[in-house]
Backbone bond lengths (Angstrom), bond angles and torsions (degrees), N, CA, C in turn:
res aa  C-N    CA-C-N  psi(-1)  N-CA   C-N-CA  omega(-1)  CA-C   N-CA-C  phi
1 X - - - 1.465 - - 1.513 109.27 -
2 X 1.425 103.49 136.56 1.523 113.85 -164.15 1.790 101.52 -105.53
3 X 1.582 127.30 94.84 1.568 109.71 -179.26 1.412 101.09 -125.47
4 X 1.824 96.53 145.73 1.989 86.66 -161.14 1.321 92.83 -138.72
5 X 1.121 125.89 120.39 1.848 144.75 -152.25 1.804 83.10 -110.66
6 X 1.225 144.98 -28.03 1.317 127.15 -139.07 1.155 104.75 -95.50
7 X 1.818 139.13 0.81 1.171 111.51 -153.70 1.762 94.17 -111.15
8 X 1.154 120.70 96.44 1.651 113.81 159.10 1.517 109.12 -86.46
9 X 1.355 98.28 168.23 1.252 113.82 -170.54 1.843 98.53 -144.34
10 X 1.257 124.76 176.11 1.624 158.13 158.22 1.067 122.85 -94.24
11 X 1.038 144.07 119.18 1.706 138.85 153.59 1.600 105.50 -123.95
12 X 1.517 117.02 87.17 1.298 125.10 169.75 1.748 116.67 -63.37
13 X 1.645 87.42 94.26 1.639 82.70 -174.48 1.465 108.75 -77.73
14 X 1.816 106.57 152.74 1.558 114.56 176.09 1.375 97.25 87.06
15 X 1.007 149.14 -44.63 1.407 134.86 167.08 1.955 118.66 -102.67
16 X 1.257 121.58 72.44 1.208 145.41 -172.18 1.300 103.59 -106.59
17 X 1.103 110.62 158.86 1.669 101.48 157.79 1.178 160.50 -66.39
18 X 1.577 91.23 -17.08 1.850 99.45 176.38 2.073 89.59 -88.21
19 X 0.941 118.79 10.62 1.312 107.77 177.03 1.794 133.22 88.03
20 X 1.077 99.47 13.70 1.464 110.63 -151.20 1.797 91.18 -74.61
21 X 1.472 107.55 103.96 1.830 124.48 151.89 1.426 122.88 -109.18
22 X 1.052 93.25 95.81 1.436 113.95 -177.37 1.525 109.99 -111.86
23 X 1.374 99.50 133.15 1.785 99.37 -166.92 1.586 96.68 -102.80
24 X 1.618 112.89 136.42 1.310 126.88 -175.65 1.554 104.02 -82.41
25 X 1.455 103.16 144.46 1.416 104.39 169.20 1.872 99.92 -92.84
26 X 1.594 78.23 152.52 1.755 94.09 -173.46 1.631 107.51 76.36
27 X 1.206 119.89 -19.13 1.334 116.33 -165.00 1.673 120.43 -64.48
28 X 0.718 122.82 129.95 1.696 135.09 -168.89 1.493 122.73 -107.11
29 X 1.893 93.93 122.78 1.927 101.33 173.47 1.790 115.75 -10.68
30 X 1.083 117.46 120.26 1.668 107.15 -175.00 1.004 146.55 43.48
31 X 1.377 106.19 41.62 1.798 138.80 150.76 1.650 108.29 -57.98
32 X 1.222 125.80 114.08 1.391 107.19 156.76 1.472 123.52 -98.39
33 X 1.499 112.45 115.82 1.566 118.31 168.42 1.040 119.96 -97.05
34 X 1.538 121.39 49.70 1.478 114.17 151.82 1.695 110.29 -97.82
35 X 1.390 113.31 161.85 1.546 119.88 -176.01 1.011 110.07 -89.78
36 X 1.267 147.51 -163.17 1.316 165.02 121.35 1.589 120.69 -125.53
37 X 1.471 117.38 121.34 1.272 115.58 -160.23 1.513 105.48 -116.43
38 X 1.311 117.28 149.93 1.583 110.99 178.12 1.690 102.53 -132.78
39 X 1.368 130.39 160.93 1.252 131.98 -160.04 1.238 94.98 -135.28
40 X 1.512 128.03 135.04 1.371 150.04 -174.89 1.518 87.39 -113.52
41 X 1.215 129.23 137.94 1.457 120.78 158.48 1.856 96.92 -153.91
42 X 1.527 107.90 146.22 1.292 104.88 -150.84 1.710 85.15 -138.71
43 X 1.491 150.11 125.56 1.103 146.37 157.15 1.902 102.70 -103.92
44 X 1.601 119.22 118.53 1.224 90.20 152.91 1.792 91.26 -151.80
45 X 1.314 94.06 -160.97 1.269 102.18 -174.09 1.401 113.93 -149.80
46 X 1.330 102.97 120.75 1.896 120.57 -158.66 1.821 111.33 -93.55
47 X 1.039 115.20 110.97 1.203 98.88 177.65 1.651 118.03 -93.43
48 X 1.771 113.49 134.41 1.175 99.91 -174.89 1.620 126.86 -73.67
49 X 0.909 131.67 27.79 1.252 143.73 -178.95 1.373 90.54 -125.11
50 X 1.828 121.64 107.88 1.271 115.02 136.59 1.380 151.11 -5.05
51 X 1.280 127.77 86.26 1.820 119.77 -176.90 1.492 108.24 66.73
52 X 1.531 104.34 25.93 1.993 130.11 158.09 1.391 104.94 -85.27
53 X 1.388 104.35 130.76 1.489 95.77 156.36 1.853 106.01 -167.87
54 X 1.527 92.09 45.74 1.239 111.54 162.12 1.943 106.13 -87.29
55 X 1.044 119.48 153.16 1.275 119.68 -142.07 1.881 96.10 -117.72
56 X 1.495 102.32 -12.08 1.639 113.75 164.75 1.008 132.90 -67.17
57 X 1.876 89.43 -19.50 2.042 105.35 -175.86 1.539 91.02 -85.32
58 X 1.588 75.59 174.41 1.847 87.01 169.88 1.399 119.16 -82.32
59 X 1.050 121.36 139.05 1.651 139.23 172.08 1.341 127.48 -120.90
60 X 1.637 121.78 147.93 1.568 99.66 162.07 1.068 128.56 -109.88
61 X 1.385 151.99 158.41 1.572 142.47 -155.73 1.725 88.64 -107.93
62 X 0.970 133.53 102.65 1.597 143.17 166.85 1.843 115.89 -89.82
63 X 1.311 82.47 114.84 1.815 79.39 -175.92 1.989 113.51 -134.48
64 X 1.048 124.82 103.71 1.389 129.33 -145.81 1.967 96.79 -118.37
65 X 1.140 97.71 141.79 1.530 114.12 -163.69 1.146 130.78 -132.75
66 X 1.853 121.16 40.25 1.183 125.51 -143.67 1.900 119.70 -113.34
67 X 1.406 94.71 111.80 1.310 115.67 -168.83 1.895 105.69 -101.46
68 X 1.767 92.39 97.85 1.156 88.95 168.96 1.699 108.32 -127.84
69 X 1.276 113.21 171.45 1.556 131.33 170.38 1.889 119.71 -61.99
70 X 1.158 100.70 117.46 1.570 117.54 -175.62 1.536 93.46 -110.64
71 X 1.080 142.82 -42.91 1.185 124.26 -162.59 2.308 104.12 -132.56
72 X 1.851 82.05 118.90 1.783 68.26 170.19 1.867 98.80 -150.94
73 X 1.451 117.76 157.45 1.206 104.33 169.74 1.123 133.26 9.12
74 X 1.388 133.27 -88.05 1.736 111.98 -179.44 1.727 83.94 -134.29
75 X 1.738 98.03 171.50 1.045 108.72 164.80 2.139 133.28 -40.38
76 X 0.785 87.05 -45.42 1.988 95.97 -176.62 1.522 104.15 -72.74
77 X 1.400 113.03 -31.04 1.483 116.76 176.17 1.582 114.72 -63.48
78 X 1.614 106.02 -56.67 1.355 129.58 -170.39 1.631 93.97 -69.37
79 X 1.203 126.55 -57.88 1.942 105.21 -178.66 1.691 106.05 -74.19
80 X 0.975 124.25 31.28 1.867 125.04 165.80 1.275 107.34 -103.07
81 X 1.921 118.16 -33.31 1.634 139.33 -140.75 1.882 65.28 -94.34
82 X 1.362 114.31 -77.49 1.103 126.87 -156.80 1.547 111.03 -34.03
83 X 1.685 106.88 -58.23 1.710 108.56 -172.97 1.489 100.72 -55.79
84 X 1.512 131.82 -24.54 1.469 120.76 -170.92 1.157 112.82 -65.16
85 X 1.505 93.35 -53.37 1.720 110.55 -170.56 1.930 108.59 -64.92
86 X 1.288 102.12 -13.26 1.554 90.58 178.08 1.366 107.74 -101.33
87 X 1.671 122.82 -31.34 0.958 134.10 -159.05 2.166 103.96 -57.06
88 X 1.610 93.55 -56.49 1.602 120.94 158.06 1.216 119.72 -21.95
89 X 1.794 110.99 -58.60 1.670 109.70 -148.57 1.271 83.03 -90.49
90 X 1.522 127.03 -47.01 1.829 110.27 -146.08 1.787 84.81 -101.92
91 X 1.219 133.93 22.10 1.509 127.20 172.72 1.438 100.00 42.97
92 X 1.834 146.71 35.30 1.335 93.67 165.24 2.000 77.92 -164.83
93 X 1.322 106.56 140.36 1.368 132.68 179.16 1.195 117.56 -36.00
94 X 1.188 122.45 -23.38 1.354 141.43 -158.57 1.904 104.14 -73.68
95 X 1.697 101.95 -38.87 1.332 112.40 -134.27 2.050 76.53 -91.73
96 X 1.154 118.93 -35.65 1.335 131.65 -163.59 1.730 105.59 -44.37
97 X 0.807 112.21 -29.53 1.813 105.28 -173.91 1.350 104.82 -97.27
98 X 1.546 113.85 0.52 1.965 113.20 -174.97 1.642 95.60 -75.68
99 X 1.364 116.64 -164.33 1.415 128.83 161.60 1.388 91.11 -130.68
100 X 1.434 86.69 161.65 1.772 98.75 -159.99 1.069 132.48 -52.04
101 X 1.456 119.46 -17.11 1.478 138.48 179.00 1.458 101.05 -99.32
102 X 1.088 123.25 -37.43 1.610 114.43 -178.63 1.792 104.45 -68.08
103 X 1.837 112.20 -34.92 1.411 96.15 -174.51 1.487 122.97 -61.46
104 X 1.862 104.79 -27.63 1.309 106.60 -155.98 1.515 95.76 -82.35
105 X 1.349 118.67 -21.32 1.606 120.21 172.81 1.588 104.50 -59.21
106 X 1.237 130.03 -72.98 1.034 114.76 172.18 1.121 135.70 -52.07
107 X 1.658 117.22 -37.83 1.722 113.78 153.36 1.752 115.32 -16.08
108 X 0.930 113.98 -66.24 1.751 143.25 -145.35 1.512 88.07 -84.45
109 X 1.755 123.67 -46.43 1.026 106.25 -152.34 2.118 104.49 -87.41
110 X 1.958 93.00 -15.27 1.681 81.69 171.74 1.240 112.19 -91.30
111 X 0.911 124.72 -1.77 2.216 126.82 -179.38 1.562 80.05 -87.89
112 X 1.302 156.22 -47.13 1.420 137.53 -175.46 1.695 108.13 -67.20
113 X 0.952 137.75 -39.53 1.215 138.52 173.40 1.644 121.52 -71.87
114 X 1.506 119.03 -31.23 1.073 124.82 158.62 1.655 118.80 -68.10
115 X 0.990 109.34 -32.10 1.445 102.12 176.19 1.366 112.06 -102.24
116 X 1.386 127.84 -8.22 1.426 113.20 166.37 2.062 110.05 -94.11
117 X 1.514 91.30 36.18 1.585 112.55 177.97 1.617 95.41 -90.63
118 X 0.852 108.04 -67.12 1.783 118.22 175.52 1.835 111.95 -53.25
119 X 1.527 114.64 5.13 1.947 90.27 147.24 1.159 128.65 -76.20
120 X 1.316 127.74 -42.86 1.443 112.79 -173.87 2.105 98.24 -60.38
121 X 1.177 138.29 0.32 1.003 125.80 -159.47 1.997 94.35 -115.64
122 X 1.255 107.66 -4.68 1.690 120.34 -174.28 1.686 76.61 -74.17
123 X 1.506 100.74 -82.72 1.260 115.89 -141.76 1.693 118.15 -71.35
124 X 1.642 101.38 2.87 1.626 100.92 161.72 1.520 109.46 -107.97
125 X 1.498 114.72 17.97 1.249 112.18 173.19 1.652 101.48 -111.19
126 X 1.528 123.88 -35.19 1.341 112.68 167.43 2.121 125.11 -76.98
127 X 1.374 82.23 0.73 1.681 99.73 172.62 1.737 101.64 -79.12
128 X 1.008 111.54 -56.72 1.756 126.09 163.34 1.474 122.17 -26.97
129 X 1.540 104.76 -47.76 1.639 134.56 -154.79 1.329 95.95 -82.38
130 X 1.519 107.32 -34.40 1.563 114.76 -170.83 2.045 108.04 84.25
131 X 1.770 82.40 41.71 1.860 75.08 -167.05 1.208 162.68 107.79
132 X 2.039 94.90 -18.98 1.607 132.29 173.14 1.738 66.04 -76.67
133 X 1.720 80.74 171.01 1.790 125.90 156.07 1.166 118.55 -107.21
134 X 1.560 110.22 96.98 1.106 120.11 166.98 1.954 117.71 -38.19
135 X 1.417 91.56 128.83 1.642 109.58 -170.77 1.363 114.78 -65.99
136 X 1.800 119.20 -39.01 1.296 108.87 -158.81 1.960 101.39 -92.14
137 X 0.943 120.51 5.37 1.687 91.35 174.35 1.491 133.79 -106.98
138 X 1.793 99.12 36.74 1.515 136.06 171.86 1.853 89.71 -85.71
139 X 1.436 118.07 107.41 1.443 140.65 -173.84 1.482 101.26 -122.29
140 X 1.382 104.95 153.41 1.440 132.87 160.18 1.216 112.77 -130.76
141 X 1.284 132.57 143.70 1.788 135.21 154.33 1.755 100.01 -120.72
142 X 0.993 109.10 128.26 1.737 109.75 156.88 1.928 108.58 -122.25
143 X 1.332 112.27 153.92 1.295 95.51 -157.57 1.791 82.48 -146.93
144 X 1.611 139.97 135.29 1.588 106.56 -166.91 1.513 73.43 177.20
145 X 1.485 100.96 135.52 1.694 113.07 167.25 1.596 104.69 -130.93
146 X 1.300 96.96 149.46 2.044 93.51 166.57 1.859 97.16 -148.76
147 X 0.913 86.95 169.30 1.741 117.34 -160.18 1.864 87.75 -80.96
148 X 0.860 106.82 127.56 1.528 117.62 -175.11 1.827 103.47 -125.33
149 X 1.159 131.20 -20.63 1.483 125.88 175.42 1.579 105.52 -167.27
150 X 1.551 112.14 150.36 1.557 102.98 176.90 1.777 91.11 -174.86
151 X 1.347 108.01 136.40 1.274 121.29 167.64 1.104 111.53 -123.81
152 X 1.522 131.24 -148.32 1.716 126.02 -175.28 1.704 91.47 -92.65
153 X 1.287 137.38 1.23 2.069 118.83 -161.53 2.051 76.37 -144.54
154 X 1.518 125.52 -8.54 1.412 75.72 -165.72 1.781 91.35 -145.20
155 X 1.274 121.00 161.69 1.651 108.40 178.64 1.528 89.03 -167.54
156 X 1.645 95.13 141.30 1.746 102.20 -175.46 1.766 87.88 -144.39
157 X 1.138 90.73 145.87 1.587 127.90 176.84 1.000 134.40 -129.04
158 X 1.516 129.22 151.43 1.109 132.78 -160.46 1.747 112.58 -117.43
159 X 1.267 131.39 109.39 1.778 142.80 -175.71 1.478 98.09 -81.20
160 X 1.547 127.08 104.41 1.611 116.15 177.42 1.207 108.05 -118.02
161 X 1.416 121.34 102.08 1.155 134.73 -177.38 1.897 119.23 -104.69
162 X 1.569 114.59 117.57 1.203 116.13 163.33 1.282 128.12 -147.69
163 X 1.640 116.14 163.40 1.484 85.73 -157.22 1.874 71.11 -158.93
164 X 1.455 103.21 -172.32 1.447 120.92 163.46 1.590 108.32 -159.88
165 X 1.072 87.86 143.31 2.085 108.52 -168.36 1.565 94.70 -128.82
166 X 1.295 120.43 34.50 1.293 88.22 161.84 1.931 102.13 111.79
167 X 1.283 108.89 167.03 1.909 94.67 162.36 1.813 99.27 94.24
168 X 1.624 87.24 -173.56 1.322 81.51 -171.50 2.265 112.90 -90.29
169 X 1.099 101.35 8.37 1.637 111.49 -176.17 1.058 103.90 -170.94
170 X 2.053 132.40 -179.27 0.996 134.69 -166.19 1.651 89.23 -121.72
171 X 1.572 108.47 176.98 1.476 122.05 -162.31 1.762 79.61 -99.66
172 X 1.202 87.21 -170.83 1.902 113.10 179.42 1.736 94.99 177.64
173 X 1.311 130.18 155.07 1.556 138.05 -154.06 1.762 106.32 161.22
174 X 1.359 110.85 119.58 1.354 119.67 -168.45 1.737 90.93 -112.76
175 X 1.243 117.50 135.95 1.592 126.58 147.16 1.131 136.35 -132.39
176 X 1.680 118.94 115.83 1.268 112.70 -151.78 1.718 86.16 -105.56
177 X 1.217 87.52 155.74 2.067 112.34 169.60 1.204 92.61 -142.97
178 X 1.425 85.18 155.92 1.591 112.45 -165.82 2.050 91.29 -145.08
179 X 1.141 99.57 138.72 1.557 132.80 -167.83 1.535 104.02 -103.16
180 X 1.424 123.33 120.17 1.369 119.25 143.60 1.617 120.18 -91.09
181 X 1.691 112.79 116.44 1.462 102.07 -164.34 1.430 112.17 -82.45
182 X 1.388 117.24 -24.66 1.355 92.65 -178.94 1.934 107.48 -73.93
183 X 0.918 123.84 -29.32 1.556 110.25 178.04 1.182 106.04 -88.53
184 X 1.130 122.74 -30.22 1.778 120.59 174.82 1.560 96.86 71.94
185 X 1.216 125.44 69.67 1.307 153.39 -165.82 1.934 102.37 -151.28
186 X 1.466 104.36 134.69 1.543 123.11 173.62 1.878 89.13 -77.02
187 X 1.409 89.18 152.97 1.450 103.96 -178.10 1.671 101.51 -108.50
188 X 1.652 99.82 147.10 1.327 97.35 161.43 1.727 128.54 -148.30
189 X 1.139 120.32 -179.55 1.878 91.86 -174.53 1.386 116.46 -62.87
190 X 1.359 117.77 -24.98 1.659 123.71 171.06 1.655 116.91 -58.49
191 X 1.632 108.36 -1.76 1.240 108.84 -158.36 1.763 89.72 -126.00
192 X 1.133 116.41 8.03 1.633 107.54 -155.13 2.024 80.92 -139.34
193 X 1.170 107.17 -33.45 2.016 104.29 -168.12 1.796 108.53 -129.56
194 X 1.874 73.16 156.64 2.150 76.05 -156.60 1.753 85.38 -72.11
195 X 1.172 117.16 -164.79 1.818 127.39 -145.50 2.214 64.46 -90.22
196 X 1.519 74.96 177.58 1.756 97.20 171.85 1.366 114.02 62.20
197 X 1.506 117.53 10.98 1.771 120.40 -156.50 2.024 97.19 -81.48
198 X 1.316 89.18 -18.89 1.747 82.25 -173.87 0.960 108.24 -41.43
199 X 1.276 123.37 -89.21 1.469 128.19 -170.33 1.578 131.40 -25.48
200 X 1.203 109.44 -47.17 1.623 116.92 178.85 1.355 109.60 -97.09
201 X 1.704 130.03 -18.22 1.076 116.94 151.72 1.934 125.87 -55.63
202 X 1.469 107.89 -40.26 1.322 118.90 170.42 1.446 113.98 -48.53
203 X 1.510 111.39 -49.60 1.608 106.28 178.82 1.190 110.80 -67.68
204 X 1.487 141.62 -54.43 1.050 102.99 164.74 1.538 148.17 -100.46
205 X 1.238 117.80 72.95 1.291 127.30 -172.25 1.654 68.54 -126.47
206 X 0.989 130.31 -84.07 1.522 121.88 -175.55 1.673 128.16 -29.52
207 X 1.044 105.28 -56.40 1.430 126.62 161.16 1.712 97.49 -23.59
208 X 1.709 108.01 -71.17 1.055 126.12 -154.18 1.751 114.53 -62.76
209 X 1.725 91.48 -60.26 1.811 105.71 137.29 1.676 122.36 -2.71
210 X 1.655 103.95 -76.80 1.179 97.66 -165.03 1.627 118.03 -78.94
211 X 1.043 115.99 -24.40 1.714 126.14 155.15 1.267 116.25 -49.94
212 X 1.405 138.47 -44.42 1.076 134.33 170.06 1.318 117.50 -65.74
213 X 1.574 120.80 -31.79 1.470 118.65 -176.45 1.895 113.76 -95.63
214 X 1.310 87.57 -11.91 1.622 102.69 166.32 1.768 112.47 86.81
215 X 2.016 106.09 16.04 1.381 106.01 174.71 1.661 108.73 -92.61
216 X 1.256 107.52 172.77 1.934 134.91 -175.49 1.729 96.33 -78.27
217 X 1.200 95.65 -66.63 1.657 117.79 -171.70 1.078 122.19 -96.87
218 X 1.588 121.45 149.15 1.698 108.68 -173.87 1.508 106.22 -79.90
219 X 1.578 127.09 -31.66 0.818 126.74 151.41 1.822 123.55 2.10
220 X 1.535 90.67 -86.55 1.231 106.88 154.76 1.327 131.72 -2.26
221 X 1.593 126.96 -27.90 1.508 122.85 -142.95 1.471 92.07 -127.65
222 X 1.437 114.77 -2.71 1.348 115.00 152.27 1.568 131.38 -47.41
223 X 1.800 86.58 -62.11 1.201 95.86 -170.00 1.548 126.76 -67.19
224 X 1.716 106.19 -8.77 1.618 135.75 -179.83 1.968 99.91 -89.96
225 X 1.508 99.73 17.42 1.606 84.60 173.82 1.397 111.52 112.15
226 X 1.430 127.05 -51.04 1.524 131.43 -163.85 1.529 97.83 -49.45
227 X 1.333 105.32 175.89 1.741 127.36 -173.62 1.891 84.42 -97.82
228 X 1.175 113.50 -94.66 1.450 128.17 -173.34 1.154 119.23 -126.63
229 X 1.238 127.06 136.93 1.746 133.94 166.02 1.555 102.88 -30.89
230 X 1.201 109.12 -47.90 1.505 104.79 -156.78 1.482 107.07 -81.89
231 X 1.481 115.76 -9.99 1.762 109.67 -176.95 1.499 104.32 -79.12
232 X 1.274 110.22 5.43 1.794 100.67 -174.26 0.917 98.01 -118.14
233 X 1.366 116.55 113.96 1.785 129.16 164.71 1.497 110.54 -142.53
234 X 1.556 114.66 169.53 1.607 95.78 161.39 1.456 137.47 -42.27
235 X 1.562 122.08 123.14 0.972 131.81 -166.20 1.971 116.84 -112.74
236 X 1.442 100.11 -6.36 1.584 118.49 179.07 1.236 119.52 66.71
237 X 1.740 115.86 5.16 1.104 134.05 163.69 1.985 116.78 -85.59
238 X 1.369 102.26 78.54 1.121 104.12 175.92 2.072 116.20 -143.50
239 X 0.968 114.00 -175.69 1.273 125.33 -164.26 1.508 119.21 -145.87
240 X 1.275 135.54 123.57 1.527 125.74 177.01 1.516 125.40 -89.05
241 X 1.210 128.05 173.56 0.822 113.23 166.53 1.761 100.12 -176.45
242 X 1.116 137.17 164.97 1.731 141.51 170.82 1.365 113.01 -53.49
243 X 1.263 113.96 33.91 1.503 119.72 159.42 1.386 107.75 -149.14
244 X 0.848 150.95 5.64 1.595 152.47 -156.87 1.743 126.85 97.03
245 X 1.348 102.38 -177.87 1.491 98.25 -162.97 1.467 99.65 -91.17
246 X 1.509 106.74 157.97 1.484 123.11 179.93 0.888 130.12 -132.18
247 X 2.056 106.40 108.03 1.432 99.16 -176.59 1.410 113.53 -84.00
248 X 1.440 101.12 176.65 1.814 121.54 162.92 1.454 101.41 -109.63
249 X 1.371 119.95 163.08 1.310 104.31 129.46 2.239 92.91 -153.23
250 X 1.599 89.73 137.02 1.420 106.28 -177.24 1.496 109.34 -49.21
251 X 1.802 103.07 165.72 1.204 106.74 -174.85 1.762 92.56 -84.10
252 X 1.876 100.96 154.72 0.883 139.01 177.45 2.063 112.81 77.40
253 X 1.432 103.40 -11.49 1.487 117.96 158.63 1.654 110.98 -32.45
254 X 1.754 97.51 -93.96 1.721 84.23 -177.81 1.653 105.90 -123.87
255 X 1.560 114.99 42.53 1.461 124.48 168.77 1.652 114.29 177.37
256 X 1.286 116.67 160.65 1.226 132.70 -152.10 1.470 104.37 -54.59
257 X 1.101 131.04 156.14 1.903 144.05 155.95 1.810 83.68 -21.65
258 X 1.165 105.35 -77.35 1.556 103.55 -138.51 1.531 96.55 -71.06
259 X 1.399 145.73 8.06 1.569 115.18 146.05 1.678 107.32 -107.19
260 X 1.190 110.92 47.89 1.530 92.24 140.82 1.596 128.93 95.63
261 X 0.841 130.73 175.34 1.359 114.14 138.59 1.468 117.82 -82.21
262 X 1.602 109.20 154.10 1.544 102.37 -155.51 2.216 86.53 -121.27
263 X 1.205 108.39 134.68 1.332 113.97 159.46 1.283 120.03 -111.83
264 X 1.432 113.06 168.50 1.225 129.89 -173.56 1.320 106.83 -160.81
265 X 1.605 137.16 138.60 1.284 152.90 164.38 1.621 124.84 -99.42
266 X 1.347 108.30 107.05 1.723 83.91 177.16 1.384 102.38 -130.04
267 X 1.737 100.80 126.43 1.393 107.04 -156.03 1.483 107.98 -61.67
268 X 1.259 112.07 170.99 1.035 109.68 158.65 1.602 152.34 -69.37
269 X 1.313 122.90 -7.83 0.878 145.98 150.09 1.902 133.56 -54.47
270 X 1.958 93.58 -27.23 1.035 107.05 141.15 1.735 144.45 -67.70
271 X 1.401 103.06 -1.28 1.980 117.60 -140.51 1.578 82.03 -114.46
272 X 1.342 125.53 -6.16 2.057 90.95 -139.24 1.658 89.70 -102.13
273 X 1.071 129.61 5.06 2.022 137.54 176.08 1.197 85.10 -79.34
274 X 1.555 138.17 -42.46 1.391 126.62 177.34 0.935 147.67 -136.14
275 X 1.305 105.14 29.48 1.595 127.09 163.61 2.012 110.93 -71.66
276 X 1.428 88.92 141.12 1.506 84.75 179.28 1.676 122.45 -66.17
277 X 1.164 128.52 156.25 1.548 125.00 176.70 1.984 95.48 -87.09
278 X 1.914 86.38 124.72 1.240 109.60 178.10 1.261 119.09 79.19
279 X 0.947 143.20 -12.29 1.533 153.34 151.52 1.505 102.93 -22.03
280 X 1.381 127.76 149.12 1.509 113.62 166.99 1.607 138.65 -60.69
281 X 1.675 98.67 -25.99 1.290 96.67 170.51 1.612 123.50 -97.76
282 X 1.766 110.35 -2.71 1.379 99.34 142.70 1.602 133.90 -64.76
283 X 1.471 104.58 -30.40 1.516 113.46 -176.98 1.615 107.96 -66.17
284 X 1.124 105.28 -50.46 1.428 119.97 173.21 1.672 129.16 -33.25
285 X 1.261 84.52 -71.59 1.768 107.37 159.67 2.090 114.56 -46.78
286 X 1.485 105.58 -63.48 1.279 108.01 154.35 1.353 119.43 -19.53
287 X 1.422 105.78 -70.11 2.102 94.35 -140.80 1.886 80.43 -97.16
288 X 1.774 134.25 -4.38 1.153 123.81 -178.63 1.184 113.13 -102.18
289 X 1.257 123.16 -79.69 1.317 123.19 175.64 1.492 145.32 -51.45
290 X 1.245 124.07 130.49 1.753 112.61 -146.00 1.967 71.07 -89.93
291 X 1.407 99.34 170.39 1.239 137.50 -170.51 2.265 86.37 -79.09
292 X 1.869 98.17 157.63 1.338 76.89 177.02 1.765 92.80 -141.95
C-alpha cells in the first residue's frame, strides 16, 4: 500500500491570474484568505479473502485522492472548511469529527470490511461453478476530488467517484460543491436564483445543450443520444467558475452509459434575468465581469 501525506500545495485566493478581486462581505483589514491544501493519496489493493494474497483470488484495486484544506483564516473557520470538505468526499457524518488522515484510514478500513462481506458469497458461487473462479468479484473503487475554481468568497470542487461491484461495467459519477467562504455555507440553486428560476433556467441549459451538440430543435437531442427533452432540467449539480456556471449531469441521468457524463456551460451573461440580487454569484459577476 502506497499512502503519501507529503504533497501540500497554495491556492492564493484573489490574486490568481485571471485576476479575480472580489471584496468579501464582513471581511476584515488583515484577514488572510488564502488556503493551504494538503493531499492524502492512498493506492492499495485488498484482497477479498482474508490473509490472501495470492493474486488469482479476487481483489480490489482501491485508489483514494483526497485534497483537503490545512490552512485557512483562523482556527474555527478552518475546522467548518474542513467538516465540508470531508463531509462531501466520504458522503457520510460519521467521518466529520476524524482528522484527515484518521478519516481516510477509516474510509479504507470500512470499504475493506464491506467487501470482504461477499466471501462467504465467492465460495458458494464457485461451489455452484463446480470449482471455476467466479469472474465478477475482481473490484475497483477510486474515490478523488480537486479544486476546480476559487477566489477570495467562493471555491467549487469536484467529488470523482468510481468503482465496479460486479455487472456488466463499472459506475463513474462527478459531484461538484461549491463553498460560500465568507459564511462557509454549501451553495445551492435556491441560493444563487430568485424563486420561479426553474423554468427559464431549464431553457437555457437546453438552449445551451443544443449549441453544443450543433441541433435547431431540442427535439433534436434525441436523436444525438438523450432519453427525453424533459429529463434535462436543473439538477443542482453544478460548479462556477469566470465564465459561467457548469452543469454535469451523470451517466444514465439524461442519456445512455456510453455517452458519459454530459456537460454544459451557460455563461453568465445568460444567468443575470435570474440570478438573485446579492447572492455571491451576482456580486461576483458585478465587481468581475465587464458588461457585454
Amino acid at each position: 500500500m502506497k499512502i503519501n501525506y507529503g504533497s501540500s500545495f497554495f491556492i492564493i485566493l484573489g490574486v490568481l491570474s485571471f485576476g479575480l478581486l472580489f471584496s468579501c462581505k464582513d471581511k476584515k483589514a488583515g484577514d488572510d484568505f488564502s488556503i493551504e491544501f494538503d493531499t492524502i493519496r492512498v493506492e492499495k489493493r485488498i484482497p477479498l479473502l482474508e490473509q490472501e494474497n495470492d493474486t488469482t483470488l479476487p481483489y480490489s484495486d482501491v485508489s483514494i485522492g483526497f485534497v483537503y484544506p490545512k490552512k485557512f483564516r483562523n482556527p474555527e473557520d478552518l475546522a467548518r472548511l474542513q467538516q465540508i470538505v470531508k463531509g462531501t468526499f466520504f458522503n457520510n457524518q460519521k467521518y466529520d469529527s476524524l482528522s484527515a488522515e484518521e478519516a481516510v484510514d477509516k474510509y479504507l478500513a470500512d470499504y475493506t470490511a464491506e467487501y470482504r462481506v461477499l466471501a462467504d458469497d465467492f465460495y458458494t458461487d464457485k461451489t455452484r461453478l463446480e470449482g471455476k473462479t467466479p469472474s465478477w468479484y475482481w473490484y475497483y473503487m477510486n474515490n478523488d476530488n480537486r479544486i476546480l475554481f476559487q477566489n477570495d468568497s467562493l471555491l467549487s470542487y469536484a467529488v470523482e467517484y468510481s468503482d465496479y461491484t460486479g455487472g456488466a461495467h463499472g459506475s463513474f459519477h462527478v459531484t461538484y460543491v461549491n463553498i460560500d467562504l465568507n459564511e462557509l455555507t454549501t451553495l445551492s440553486e435556491e441560493d444563487l436564483f430568485v424563486p420561479n428560476y426553474f423554468k427559464p433556467l431549464t431553457e437555457k441549459i437546453v438552449r445551451n445543450l443544443m449549441k453544443k451538440y450543433n441541433v435547431t430543435v431540442p427535439d433534436s437531442l434525441i436523436s444525438e443520444g438523450f432519453f427525453e427533452v424533459e429529463d434535462i432540467v436543473p439538477n443542482n449539480n453544478f460548479w462556477l467558475s469566470n465564465e459561467g456556471i457548469h452543469y454535469s449531469y451523470n451517466q444514465y441521468e439524461i442519456a445512455p452509459y456510453a455517452m458519459g457524463v454530459i456537460d454544459v456551460t451557460i455563461p453568465y451573461s445568460e444567468l443575470k434575468d435570474i440570478l438573485k440580487p446579492n447572492s455571491p454569484v451576482e456580486q461576483f459577476i458585478h465587481n468581475n465581469i465587464s458588461e457585454e
